[in-house]
C-alpha positions, 0 to 999 in steps of 0.5 A, a space after each residue: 680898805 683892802 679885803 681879807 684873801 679868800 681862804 683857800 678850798 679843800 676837802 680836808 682840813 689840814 693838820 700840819 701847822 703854816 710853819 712846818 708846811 712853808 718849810 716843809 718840814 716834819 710837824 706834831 700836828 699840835 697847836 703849838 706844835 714841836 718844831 715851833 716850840 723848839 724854835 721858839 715860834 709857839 706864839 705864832 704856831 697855826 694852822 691854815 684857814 680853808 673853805 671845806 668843799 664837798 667831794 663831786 664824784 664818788 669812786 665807789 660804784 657799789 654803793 647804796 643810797 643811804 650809804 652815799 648819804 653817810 660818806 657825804 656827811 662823814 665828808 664834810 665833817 673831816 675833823 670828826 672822820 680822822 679824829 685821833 688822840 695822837 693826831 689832835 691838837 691840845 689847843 682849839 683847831 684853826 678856824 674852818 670856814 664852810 659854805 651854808 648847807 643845812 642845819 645839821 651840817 651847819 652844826 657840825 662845821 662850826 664844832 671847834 676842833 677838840 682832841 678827845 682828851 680836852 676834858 681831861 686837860 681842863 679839869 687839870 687846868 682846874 687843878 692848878 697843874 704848871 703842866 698845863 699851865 705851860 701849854 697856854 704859855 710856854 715863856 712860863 717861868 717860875 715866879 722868884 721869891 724875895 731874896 733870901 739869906 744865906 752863908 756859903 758855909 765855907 770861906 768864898 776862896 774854899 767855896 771857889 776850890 770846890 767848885 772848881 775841883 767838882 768841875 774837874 773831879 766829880 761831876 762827871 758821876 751825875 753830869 746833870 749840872 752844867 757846871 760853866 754856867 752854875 760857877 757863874 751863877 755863884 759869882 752873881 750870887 756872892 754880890 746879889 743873894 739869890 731869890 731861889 732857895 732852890 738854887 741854894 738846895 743845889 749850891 750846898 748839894 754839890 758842896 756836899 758831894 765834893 767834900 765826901 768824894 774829895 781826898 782827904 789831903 786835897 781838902 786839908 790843903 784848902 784848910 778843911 778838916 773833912 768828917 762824915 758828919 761835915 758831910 751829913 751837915 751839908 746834905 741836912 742843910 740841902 734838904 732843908 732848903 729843899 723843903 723850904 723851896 717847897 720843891 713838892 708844889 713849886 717845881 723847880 729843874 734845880 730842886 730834880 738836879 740836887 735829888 740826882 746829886 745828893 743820891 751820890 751821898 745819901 746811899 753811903 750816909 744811911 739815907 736810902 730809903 728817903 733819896 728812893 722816895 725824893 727820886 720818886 719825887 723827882 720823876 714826877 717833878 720832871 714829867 711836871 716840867 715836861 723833861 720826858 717830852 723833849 722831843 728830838 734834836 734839830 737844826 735851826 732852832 729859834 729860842 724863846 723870846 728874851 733866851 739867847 740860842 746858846 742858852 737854850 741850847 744848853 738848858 735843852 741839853 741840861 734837861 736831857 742829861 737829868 732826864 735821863 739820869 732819873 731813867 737810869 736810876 729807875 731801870 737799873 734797879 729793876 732786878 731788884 724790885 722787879 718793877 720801874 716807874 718809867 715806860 720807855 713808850 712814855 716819853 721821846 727825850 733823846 739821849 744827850 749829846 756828847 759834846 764839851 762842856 765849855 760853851 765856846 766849844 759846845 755851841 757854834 753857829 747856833 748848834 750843838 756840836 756833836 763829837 764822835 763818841 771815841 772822843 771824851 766829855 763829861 758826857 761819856 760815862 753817863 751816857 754808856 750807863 743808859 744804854 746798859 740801862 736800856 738792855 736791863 729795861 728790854 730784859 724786864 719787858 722780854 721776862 714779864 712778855 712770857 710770864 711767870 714760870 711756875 713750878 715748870 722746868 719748861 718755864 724756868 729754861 724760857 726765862 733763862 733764855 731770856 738771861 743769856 740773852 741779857 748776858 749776851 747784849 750787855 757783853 755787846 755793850 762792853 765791846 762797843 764802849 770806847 777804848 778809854 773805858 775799856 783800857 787804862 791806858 788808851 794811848 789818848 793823850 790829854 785826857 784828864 787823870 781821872 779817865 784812868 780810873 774809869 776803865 776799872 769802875 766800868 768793869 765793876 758796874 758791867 759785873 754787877 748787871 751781870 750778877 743782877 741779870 743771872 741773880 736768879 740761877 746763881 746759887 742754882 748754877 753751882 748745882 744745876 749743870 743747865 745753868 753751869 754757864 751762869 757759874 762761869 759768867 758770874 765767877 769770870 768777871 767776879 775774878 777779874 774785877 778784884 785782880 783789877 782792884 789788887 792793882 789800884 793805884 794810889 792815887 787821887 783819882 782811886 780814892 775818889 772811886 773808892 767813896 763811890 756808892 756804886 763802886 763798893 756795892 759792885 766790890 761787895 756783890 763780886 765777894 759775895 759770888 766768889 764766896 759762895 763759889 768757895 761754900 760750894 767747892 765740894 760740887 764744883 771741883 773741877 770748874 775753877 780754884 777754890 782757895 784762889 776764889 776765897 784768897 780774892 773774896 777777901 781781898 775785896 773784904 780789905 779794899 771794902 773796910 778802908 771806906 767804913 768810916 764813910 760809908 754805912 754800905 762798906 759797914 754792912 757789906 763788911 759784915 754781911 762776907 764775915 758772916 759768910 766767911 765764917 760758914 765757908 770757914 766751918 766747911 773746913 772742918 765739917 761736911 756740912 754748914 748751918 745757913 741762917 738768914 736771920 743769923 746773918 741779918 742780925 750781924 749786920 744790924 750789929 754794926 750799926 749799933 755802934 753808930 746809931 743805937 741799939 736796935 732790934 727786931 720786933 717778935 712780929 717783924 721776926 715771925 714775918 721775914 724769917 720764916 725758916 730757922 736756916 738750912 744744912 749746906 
C-alpha cells in the first residue's frame, strides 16, 4: 500500500485555494471560494496541506533576546500573525501539519483556523438563516411544496397573448424576469400544476402589469374588457399568493422579482406605502439569497452539479438585473428621504451585461455574449437607469461628507457646490447614452416600436433627477441670483420636455408610456417648476417667458387628466397645479397671493373622496403638519 505524499514544507500557510493556485488565477481566499463557486467547483475547494517550518535566520541585527523569542512564536503560528476578517475563510482552514515542538507551540499549531466573525456565523446558523445554510452546501435548493391549484384567470390562448405582448412591450421597464425561460415555465405548468405558489404570485404579477400598460383596443381584441379594478383584481390575487408562499420566511428569487413587478402598478392604484415596505422586504430577501454578493463575471465557469452552463448563466444574469433593480429603487429616492438602505461598499454584484434575451443569441460556447452598448436589448434601459442612480448615491455621500449647513451662507454655497456637481455629471450621463435613447429617430434600423418612445421618457426622467438634485434651491433661485443657475437648469429641461410631450404620437407605444408611474410624476414635477416660474414672474422678468411657462404647465396638466381613471398619481398630481393654477391666476389681479399648505393638501385629499370615502385630517394630525396658517407671496 503506497504512502500518502509527504506534504510540502513552508513558512507560511497558504490562503489561496489548489484550484485557483494550479490555474493561477485570482482567489477570495475563502473555503469555497468565489472562483469555484461560480465554477461550480465548491465541493472540491481546498486548500493545500504543508509542514509549517521555522524561519533559520533572522534579517533584523538590532534585536533583543526576548523580541527574537516573540517573532519565532509569532512565526510559527502564521494563521494567527496574518489573521484578518477579509482574508479568513468562512469555513474551517485546511489542515496544517507541524513538527513536534513544545507544549504551547503544539497548542497553538493544531488551533483550527477560524475567521474572527465564526461566532457570529454559528449563532446565525442557530438561528435558522438559509444564508447560512448555503455556505454548507451551495446545490441548496429551496424545497417544492405539493402542487397547488390554481386558474390562469384568463383563457390559456389570452393568457399566451399577454405573455407574448409583455415580452415584446413591457418587460423592458423592470427587465428582472427572463421572459424565454418563464413562457417556458407556463407551457409545463398548464399540463402539470406548479409546486411553488410563489411562481403563481410571479405569473399573476406579470398578468397584472400588461393589462394596466396595455392599450386598450389591443386588449379588446384579445376579448378583454380591461378596467382598473381587473387590474387591482390581479395585483390582490399576486399578493395574496404572496403571503401564502410565505415569502418573509421561505425566501424565494420569484417572490423579490413580483415586488419589482408589481411596483410598476402599486404606486398608480394607491398602493405606495405597502410596495415601500415589500421593497424593504425585497432587499432583505436578496441579500438572504446572496444576490449583492455575486461576484464579478468570468470566463469558464463550471455550473453546479445537475445545472446546464446556459442555465446558470442566465440565472446569474437574472439575479444581477433584480439586484440591481432593488439598488436603483432605493438610490433614486434618495432626495426625498434623505436617507438609503443599500451601501455601495456592501455589496460586489456587477452591473448586467447587455446582451439578447433569446438563449441561441445570448449564451455561446459557455459565455454570455457581451454587445457593445450602442446595440439595444432589453437590458438598455435598465441599465443607464443605474448609472444615473450611482451620480444621485455619490451626491448623497459628497453632501453627508461636508455636513449640515446650518444657518451658514458659507455652508449652504458647499452644498451647492456639491448640486452643480450633480448637475454637471447627470448631463454627462446623458451624452454619453446611446443615440436611441437620446433621438427619436436614430437611424438604427430594426429596432422595436417602442424604442421610439424611449428618447422622450429618458428626457423626462433625466429632468426629474435634475429637479431632485437642485430641489433645495428651487424656490430660492427665483430670488437668490447665487442660485440663478438652478432656475435656468430646472426651468430649460422643464420647458423641453413638455415641447416634447406636445409632439407625442398617438400610438401604441405612447399610450403605454403614458400609464407609466414614472412617467406622470416626471410630467408633474416639470408643471409644477414651470408653474412656480409663473408665480414668480414679477422677480424674474427678463430671464424667460411667463405667459409661454404657464401655456406649457397647462399642457402638461391636459396629458396628466387623460390617465386619471388609471392612475391615483395623475388624480392628485391634477389636483395639487390646480391648486397652483388658481395663486398663479389671483397674481393677476392682485400684487400678492395667499400661499397655503394645508389649503392645498386638502384639495388634493379631495379627489380622493370620490374614490375612497370621505376622509379628514384629524385636530392632532393638523396642529402637527401645518404649523403655519400660509404665507403672502
Amino acid at each position: 500500500m503506497s504512502e500518502s505524499p509527504t506534504p510540502r514544507r513552508s513558512q507560511r500557510r497558504p490562503l489561496s485555494c489548489l484550484n485557483c493556485a494550479r490555474q493561477k488565477i485570482r482567489c477570495s481566499k475563502t473555503i469555497p471560494c468565489l472562483s469555484c463557486i461560480d465554477r461550480g467547483q465548491a465541493s472540491s475547494c481546498e486548500r493545500e496541506v504543508v509542514q509549517i517550518t521555522r524561519s533559520g535566520k533572522r534579517r533584523r541585527t538590532r534585536q533583543t533576546e526576548t523580541e527574537r523569542n516573540e517573532t519565532d512564536d509569532a512565526e510559527s503560528t502564521p494563521h494567527l500573525a496574518s489573521a484578518s476578517p477579509l482574508e479568513d475563510s468562512e469555513h474551517l482552514g485546511s489542515t496544517v501539519l507541524e513538527p513536534p515542538a513544545s507544549s504551547k507551540s503544539l497548542l497553538y499549531s493544531q488551533a483550527p483556523h477560524i475567521r474572527s466573525d465564526a461566532v457570529v456565523t454559528l449563532e446565525f446558523l442557530s438561528h435558522g438563516r438559509q444564508s447560512i445554510f448555503r455556505i454548507g452546501d451551495t446545490n441548496l435548493r429551496p424545497q417544492p411544496s405539493e402542487s397547488i391549484a390554481w386558474d390562469l384567470f384568463f383563457t390559456t390562448e389570452q393568457a399566451h397573448i399577454l405573455l407574448d405582448y409583455h415580452r415584446d412591450h413591457i418587460s423592458w421597464m423592470h427587465n428582472v424576469v427572463h421572459m424565454p425561460t418563464f413562457c417556458s415555465e407556463f407551457e409545463e405548468h398548464l399540463s402539470n400544476t406548479p409546486q411553488e405558489k410563489s411562481w403563481v404570485a410571479l405569473y399573476y404579477a406579470l398578468i397584472c402589469s400588461t393589462v394596466y400598460h396595455a392599450d386598450e383596443l389591443r386588449l379588446l381584441d384579445m376579448g378583454i374588457s380591461s378596467s382598473i379594478s381587473l387590474v387591482q383584481t390581479l395585483y390582490d390575487r399576486s399578493i395574496q399568493y404572496m403571503y401564502e408562499a410565505n415569502f418573509m420566511a421561505a425566501h424565494r428569487l420569484a417572490n423579490v422579482q413580483t415586488i419589482c413587478i408589481l411596483l410598476q402598478v402599486a404606486y398608480n392604484i394607491d398602493q405606495a406605502d405597502l410596495i415601500s415596505v415589500l421593497l424593504s422586504a425585497a432587499i432583505r430577501i436578496s441579500q438572504s439569497l446572496g444576490l449583492h454578493r455575486l461576484g464579478p463575471d468570468r470566463d469558464n465557469v463550471l455550473p453546479p452539479e445537475g445545472t446546464t452552463i446556459t442555465e446558470y448563466l442566465i440565472d446569474r444574469e437574472v439575479k444581477k438585473r433584480t439586484w440591481w433593480f432593488l439598488v436603483r429603487q432605493d438610490w433614486l429616492q434618495i432626495p426625498f428621504q434623505n436617507t438609503f438602505v443599500i451601501h455601495a461598499n456592501q455589496f460586489n454584484t456587477p452591473l448586467p451585461l447587455n446582451c439578447h434575451e433569446d438563449v441561441s443569441k445570448m449564451i455561446q460556447d459557455g459565455k454570455v455574449v457581451v454587445l457593445p452598448k450602442t446595440t439595444f436589448t432589453p437590458t438598455s434601459y435598465s441599465n443607464e437607469l443605474h448609472k444615473v442612480a450611482i451620480v444621485i448615491w455619490k451626491h448623497q455621500n459628497r453632501v453627508c461628507a461636508s455636513g449640515h449647513p446650518g444657518n451658514s451662507r458659507e455652508g449652504v454655497l458647499r452644498l451647492y457646490e456639491h448640486t452643480m456637481w450633480a448637475d454637471a455629471e447627470l448631463k454627462s450621463r446623458y451624452k454619453e447614452m446611446p443615440e436611441f435613447f437620446r433621438y427619436r429617430d436614430s437611424g438604427e434600423a430594426r429596432l422595436p416600436d417602442f424604442v421610439k418612445q424611449l428618447p422622450s421618457i429618458q428626457l423626462l426622467s433625466f429632468a426629474h433627477k435634475t429637479h431632485t438634485v437642485h430641489r433645495y434651491f428651487q424656490l430660492q433661485s427665483f430670488g437668490d441670483r447665487a442660485f440663478a443657475f438652478t432656475q435656468q437648469s430646472c426651468l430649460a429641461i422643464s420647458q423641453i420636455c413638455i415641447k416634447d410631450l406636445e409632439s407625442w404620437p398617438r400610438d401604441t407605444a405612447s399610450s403605454i408610456a403614458m400609464k407609466m408611474w414614472t412617467v406622470i410624476t416626471h410630467i408633474i414635477t416639470c408643471c409644477v417648476n414651470l408653474t412656480f416660474s409663473s408665480i414668480f414672474r414679477k422677480e424674474n422678468t427678463l430671464l424667460y417667458d411667463a405667459i409661454e411657462m404657464q401655456r406649457l404647465a397647462r399642457v402638461g396638466r391636459a396629458t396628466v387628466r387623460s390617465v386619471e381613471c388609471w392612475s391615483s398619481i395623475a388624480r392628485r398630481g391634477g389636483a395639487l397645479l390646480d391648486a397652483l393654477f388658481e395663486i398663479d391666476d389671483s397674481l393677476c389681479y392682485s400684487d400678492q397671493a395667499y400661499f397655503s399648505m394645508e389649503e392645498i393638501i386638502r384639495k388634493v385629499l379631495k379627489v380622493d373622496e370620490k374614490f375612497h370615502g370621505s376622509f379628514s385630517f384629524a385636530p392632532e394630525l393638523v396642529e402637527s403638519y401645518f404649523e403655519f396658517d400660509g404665507d403672502w407671496i
